[in-house]
LOFISE-936334 format. One record per residue (C-alpha): residue in three letters; x, y, z. Coordinates in steps of 0.5 Angstrom, whole numbers, padded with zeros to 4 digits, always signed. Layout:
residues N
alaXYZ
...
***
This chain:
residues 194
unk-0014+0153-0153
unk-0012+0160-0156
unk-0011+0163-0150
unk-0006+0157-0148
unk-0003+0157-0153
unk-0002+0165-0154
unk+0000+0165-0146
unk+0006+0159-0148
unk+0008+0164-0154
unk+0008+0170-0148
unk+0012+0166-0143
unk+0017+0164-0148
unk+0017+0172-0150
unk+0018+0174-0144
unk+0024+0168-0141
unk+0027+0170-0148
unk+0026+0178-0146
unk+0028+0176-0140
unk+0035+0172-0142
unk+0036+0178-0147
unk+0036+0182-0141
unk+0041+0179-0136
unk+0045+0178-0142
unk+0044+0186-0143
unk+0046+0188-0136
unk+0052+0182-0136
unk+0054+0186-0142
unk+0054+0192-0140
unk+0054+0191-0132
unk+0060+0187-0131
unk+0063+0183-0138
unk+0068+0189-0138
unk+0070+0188-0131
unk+0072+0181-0131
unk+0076+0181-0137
unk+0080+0186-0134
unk+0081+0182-0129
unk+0083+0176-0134
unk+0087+0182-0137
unk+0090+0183-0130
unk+0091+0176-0128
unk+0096+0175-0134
unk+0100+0182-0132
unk+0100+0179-0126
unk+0103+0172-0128
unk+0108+0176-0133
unk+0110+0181-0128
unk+0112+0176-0123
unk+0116+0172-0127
unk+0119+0178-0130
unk+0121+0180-0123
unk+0123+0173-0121
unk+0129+0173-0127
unk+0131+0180-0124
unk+0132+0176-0117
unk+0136+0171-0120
unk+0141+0176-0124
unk+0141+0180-0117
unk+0142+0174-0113
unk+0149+0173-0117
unk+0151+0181-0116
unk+0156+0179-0112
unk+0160+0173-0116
unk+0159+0177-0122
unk+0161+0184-0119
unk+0167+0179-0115
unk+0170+0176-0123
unk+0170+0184-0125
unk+0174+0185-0119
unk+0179+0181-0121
unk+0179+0181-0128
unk+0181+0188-0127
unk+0186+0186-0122
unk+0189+0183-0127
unk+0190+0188-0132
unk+0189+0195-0131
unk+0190+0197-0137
unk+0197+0201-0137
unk+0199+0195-0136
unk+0197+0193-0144
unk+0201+0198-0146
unk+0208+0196-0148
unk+0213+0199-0143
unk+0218+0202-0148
unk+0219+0209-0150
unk+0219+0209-0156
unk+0218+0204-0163
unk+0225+0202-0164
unk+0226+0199-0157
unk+0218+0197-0157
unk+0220+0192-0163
unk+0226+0190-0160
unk+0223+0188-0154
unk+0218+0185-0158
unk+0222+0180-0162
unk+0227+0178-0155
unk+0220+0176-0153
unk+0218+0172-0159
unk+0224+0170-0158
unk+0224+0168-0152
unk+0217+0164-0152
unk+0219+0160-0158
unk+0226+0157-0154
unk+0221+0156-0148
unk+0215+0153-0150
unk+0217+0150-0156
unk+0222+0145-0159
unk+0228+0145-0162
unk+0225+0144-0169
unk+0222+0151-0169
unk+0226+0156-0170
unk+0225+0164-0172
unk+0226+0166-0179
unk+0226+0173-0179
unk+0224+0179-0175
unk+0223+0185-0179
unk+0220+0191-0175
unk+0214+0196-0179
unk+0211+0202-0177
unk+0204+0204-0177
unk+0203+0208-0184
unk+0196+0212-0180
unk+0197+0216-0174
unk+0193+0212-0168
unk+0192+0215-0161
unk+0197+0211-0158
unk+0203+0209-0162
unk+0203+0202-0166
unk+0209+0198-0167
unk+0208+0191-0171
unk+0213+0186-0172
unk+0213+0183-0179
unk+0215+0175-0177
unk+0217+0169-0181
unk+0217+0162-0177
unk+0218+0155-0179
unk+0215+0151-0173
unk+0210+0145-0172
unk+0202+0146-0172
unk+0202+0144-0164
unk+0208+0149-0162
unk+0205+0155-0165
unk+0199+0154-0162
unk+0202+0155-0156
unk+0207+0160-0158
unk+0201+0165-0161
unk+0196+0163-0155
unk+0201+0166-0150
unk+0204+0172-0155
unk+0195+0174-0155
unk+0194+0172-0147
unk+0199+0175-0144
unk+0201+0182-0141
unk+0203+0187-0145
unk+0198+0186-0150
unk+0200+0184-0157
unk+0196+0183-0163
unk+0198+0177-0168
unk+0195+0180-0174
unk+0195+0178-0182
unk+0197+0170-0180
unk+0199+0166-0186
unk+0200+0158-0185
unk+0203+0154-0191
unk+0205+0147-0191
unk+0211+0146-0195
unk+0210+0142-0202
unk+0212+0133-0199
unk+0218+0131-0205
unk+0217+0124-0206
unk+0222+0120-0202
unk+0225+0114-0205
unk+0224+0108-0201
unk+0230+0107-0196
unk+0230+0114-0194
unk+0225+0116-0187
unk+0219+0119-0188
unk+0218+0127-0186
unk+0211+0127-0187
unk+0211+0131-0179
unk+0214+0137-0183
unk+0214+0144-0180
unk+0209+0150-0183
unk+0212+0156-0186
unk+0208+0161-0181
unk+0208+0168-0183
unk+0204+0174-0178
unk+0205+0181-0176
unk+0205+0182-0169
unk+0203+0188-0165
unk+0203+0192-0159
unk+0201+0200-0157
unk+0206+0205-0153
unk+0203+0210-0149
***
């Protein structure tokens, strides 16, 4: 009985040695090898997908390279230079163009007050001409008119914008409402000679 059992211990001995044995040669036989290749096969994934955005932004090289093209059609950039030779003649052109923004996309309750030409106390590379303005006009007038000041050709920078609305005096009762007042509008608009 002695003997059985210590053939039971050896046996479990040797089944222990030999699990720890595989267990060893896995280890250090192939362990290494198959997580490299889970190592691998997340590159893998990563790399594709990766490659599949860079196809997908390639695949539009066209239509991007096509609105490039246009957009530099549409301004090249001696055009958003002002075509006048010198500050004077800049900021008169200037002003009739402010002029002629206002009389054309405005109504007739906004009006101009003063325009008053300034030059640039820093020298730039290009020359800056600014043109102190002073408005009185309704909110949806100078939206439009300022839109059309900065998106068009040449270039002209609207610059320290200041909007105040007048004070509302109290109205008797018989007189009209003048709630729809203009705003007193104040900018500095400029543009850059050659």
């Amino acid at each position: 009985m002695a003997f059985a059992i210590e053939q039971a211990k050896s046996r479990r001995t040797a089944i222990l040695m030999f699990v720890v044995a595989v267990l060893l040669v896995y280890l250090l036989g192939f362990h290494w090898f198959i997580v490299r290749h889970l190592e691998y096969g997340t590159e893998i994934s990563e790399l594709t997908e990766q490659l599949s955005r860079f196809q997908r932004v390639a695949e539009q090289r066209e239509q991007v390279e096509k609105q490039l093209q246009s957009l530099q059609g549409r301004r090249s950039e001696s055009n958003l230079f002002l075509e006048e030779g010198d500050f004077n003649e800049a900021a008169a052109a200037m002003s009739e163009r402010l002029n002629q923004m206002v009389s054309g996309q405005a109504d007739e309750s906004c009006q101009i007050v003063s325009r008053q030409p300034v030059r640039a106390r820093e020298v730039e590379r290009f020359e800056k001409v600014t043109v102190n303005v002073r408005m009185r006009c309704n909110v949806e007038d100078l939206m439009r008119v300022l839109y059309s000041l900065e998106t068009g050709v040449p270039m002209i920078i609207v610059e320290e914008l200041t909007i105040i609305k007048p004070r509302v005096r109290r109205q008797a009762p018989n007189q009209p409402d003048t709630a729809a007042q203009d705003l007193d509008v104040r900018f500095n608009m400029s543009g850059y000679l050659h």
